[in-house]
C-alpha positions in Angstrom: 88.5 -37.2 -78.0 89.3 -33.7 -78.7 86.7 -33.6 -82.1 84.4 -35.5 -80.3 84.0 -32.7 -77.6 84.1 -30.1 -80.1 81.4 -31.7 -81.9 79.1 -31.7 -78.5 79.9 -27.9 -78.1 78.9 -27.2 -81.9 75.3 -28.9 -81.7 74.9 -27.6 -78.0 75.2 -24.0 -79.1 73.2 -25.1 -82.2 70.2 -26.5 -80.0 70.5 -23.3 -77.9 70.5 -20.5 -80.6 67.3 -22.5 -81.8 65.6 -21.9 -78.7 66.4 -18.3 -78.5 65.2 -18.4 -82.3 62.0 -19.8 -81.5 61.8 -17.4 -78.0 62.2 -14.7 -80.5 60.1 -15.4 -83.4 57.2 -15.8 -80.4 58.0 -12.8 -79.0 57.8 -11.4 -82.6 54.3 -13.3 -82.9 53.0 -11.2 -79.5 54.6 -8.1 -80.9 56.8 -8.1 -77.5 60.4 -5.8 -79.2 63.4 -6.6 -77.1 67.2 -6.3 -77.9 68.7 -9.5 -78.9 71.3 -9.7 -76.0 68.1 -10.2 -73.1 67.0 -13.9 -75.1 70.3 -14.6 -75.3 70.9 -14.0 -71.4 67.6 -15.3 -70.1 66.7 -18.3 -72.7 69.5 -20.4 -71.5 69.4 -19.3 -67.7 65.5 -20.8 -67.9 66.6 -23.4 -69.5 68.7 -24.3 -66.6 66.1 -23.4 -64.2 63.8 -25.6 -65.8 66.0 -28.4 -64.8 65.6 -28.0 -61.0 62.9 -30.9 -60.1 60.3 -28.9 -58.5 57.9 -29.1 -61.5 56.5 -31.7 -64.0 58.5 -30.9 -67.5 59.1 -27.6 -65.9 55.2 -26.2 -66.8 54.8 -23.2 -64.2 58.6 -22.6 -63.4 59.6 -21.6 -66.6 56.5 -19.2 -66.9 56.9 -17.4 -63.5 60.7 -16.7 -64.1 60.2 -16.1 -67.3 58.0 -13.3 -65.7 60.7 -12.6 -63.8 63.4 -12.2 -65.9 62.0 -10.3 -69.4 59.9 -7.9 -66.1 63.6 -6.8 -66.0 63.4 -6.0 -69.3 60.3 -4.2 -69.3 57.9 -6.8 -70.2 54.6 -7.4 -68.4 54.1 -10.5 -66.8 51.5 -11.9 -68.9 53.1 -11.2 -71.8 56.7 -12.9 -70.9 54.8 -16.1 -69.3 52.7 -16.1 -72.4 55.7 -16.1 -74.5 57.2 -18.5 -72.7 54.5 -21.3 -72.9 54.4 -20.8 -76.3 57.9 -21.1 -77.2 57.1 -24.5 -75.0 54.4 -25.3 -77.2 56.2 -24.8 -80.1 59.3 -27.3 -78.1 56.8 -29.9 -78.2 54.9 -29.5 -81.7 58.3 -29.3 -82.9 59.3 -32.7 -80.7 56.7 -34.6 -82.6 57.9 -34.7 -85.5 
């Protein structure tokens, strides 16, 4: 049971440091510079955000707080929504496969 659980926290910090991966090669994309340590606070804060039942695969949520959240970091809105549908799109190209 023990390795088991182990295992499940191993991939589960695997499938997060991909997303903050692929929130930073976007941001990269959009020339949008932040340190590190903001995608690693607000990528996996969205994430559970996203999970709140309010939306339709979270479209619109994850934008506005993603708004939100990198405006604390001095990004302008459009730019931190942008970057956030895009890391979507990327999700779901990625999904495909």
């Amino acid at each position: 049971m023990r390795s088991v659980r182990a295992r499940m926290l191993a991939v589960s910090l695997l499938v997060q440091v991909m997303r903050i991966a692929t929130h930073m090669l976007v941001a990269g994309a959009l020339d949008i510079h932040l340190q590190v340590g903001y995608f690693f606070l607000f990528v996996p804060l969205l994430a559970a955000l996203v999970m709140v039942p309010i939306s339709i695969n979270g479209i619109g949520v994850r934008e506005s707080m993603g708004a939100v959240l990198f405006g604390y970091a001095g990004i302008g809105a459009a730019g931190a929504s942008t970057m956030q549908f895009l890391a979507y799109l990327a999700a779901v190209v990625a999904s495909l496969v």
